[in-house]
VEXLOLUM-415025 format. One record per atom (N, C-alpha, C): residue in one letter; x, y, z. Coordinates in steps of 0.05 Angstrom, whole numbers, plus 5000, padded with zeros to 4 digits. Example, Ala and Ser with C-alpha at 12.3 -4.5 7.8 and 13.67 -1.06 7.14 Angstrom:
# VEXLOLUM-415025
A526448865156
A524649105156
A526449345156
S525749555142
S527349795143
S525850015157
***
This chain:
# VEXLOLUM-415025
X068438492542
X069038742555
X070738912536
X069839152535
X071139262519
X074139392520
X075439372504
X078539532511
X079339782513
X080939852530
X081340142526
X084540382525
X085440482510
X088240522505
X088540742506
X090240832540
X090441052550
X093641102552
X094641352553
X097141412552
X097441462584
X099541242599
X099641352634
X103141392625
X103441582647
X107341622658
X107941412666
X110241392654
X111841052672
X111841092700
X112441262711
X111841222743
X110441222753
X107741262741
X104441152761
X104240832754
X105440822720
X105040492721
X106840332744
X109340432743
X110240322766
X110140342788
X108340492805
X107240482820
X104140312826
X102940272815
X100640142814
X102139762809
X104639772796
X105239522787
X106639452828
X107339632838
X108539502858
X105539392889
X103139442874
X100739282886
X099839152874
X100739002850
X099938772841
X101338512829
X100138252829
X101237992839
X101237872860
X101837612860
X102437492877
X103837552904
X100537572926
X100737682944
X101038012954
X099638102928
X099138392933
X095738402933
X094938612923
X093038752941
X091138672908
X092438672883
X091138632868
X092438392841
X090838302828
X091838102816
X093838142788
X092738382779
X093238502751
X092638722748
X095738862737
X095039222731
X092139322720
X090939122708
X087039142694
X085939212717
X085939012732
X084439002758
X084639192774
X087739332786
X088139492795
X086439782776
X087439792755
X085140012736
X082340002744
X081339822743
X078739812742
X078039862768
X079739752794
X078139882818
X079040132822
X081140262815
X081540562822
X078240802805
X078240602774
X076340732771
X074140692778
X072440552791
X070140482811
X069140642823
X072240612851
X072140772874
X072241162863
X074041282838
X073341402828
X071041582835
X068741402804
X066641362807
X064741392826
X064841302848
X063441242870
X064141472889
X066141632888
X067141862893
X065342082884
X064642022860
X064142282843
X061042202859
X060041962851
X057841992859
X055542122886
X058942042904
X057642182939
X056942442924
X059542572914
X059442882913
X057042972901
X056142862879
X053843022863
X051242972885
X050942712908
X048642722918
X048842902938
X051242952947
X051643202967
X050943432955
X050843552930
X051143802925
X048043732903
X046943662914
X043143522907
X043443442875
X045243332858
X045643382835
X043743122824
X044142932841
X043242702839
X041542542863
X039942432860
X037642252885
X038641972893
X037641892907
X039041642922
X037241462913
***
């Protein structure tokens, strides 16, 4: 998988760090990355089929 090296504000990291671990919502700040960018994703995607950009 490839790596990727982004500049975030300490206070989104610390915010995203207070949903993950043991007994949070996600396992690892990665993980938490990767599903924000998904759902993202999957965002963008409704929008462009709404506005006919893209087919189902």
């Amino acid at each position: 998988m490839p790596k990727v090296t982004v500049e975030i504000p300490q206070h989104i990291i610390d915010d995203v760090n207070a949903h993950v671990g043991d007994g949070c919502k996600f396992v690892t700040f990665s993980d938490a990355v990767r599903t924000a960018l998904r759902k993202m994703l999957d965002q963008l995607d409704e929008i462009d089929r709404r506005r006919g950009r893209i087919s189902d």
